[in-house]
C-alpha positions in Angstrom: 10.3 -68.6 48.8 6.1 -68.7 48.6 6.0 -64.8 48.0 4.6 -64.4 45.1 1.6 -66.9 46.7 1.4 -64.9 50.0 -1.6 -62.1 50.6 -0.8 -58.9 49.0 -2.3 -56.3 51.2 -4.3 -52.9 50.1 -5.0 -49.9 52.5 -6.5 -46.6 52.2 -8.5 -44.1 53.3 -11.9 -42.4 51.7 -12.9 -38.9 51.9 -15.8 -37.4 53.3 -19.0 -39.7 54.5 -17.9 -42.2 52.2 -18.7 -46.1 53.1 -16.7 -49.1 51.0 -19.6 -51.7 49.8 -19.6 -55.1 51.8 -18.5 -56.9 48.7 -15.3 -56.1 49.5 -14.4 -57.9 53.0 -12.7 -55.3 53.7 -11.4 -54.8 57.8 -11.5 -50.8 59.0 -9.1 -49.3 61.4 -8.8 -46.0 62.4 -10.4 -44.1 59.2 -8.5 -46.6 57.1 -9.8 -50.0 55.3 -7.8 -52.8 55.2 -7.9 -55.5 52.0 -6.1 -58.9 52.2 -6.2 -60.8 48.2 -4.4 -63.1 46.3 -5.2 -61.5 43.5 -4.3 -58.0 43.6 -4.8 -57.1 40.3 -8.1 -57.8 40.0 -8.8 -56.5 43.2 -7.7 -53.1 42.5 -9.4 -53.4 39.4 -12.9 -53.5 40.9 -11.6 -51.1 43.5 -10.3 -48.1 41.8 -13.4 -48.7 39.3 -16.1 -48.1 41.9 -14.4 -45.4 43.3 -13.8 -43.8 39.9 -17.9 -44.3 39.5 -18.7 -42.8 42.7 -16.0 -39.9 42.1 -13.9 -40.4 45.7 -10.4 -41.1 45.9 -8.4 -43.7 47.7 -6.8 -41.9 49.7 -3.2 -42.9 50.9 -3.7 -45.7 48.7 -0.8 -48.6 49.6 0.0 -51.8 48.1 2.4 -54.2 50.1 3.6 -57.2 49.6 5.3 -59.7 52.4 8.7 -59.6 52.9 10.3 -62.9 52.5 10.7 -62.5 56.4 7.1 -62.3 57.4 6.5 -65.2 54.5 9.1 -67.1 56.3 7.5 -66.7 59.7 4.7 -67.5 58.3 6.0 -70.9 56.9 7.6 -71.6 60.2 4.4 -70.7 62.2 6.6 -68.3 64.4 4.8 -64.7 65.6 6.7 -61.6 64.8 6.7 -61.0 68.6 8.2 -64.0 69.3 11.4 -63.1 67.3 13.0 -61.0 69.7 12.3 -63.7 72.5 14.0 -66.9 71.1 17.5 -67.7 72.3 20.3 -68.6 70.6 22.7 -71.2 70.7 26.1 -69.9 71.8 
């Protein structure tokens, strides 16, 4: 169904003053980054390495995967939101 091929997402938090380098792309929200790959094993890789050399944790540290539902919407080009709008057929 293409979800081995969609974006495997990574979030987590870091302690203290702590700043994630550039390199990473990564979004922020709320305390937490945000990290969109297709490659999430090498990702995490360089990721758990740097923190390991700058002695922080990940805190919270989550890695998701698509549902085959939000990899079908994706596929169809339907929002999430629209979902609970669309009519059906009696």
């Amino acid at each position: 169904g293409g979800r081995h091929r969609a974006s495997t997402t990574i979030t987590f938090g870091l302690t203290g003053d702590a700043e994630l380098p550039d390199r990473f792309g990564a979004e922020r929200d709320n305390g937490h980054y945000r990290l969109r790959t297709e490659e999430p094993t090498r990702l995490l890789h360089e990721l758990t390495d740097w923190a390991l050399s700058a002695r922080l944790e990940l805190d919270g540290l989550e890695v998701t995967r698509p549902s085959l539902e939000d990899v079908y919407l994706q596929l169809t080009g339907e929002d999430a939101a629209d979902e609970g709008t669309q009519e059906t057929a009696p």
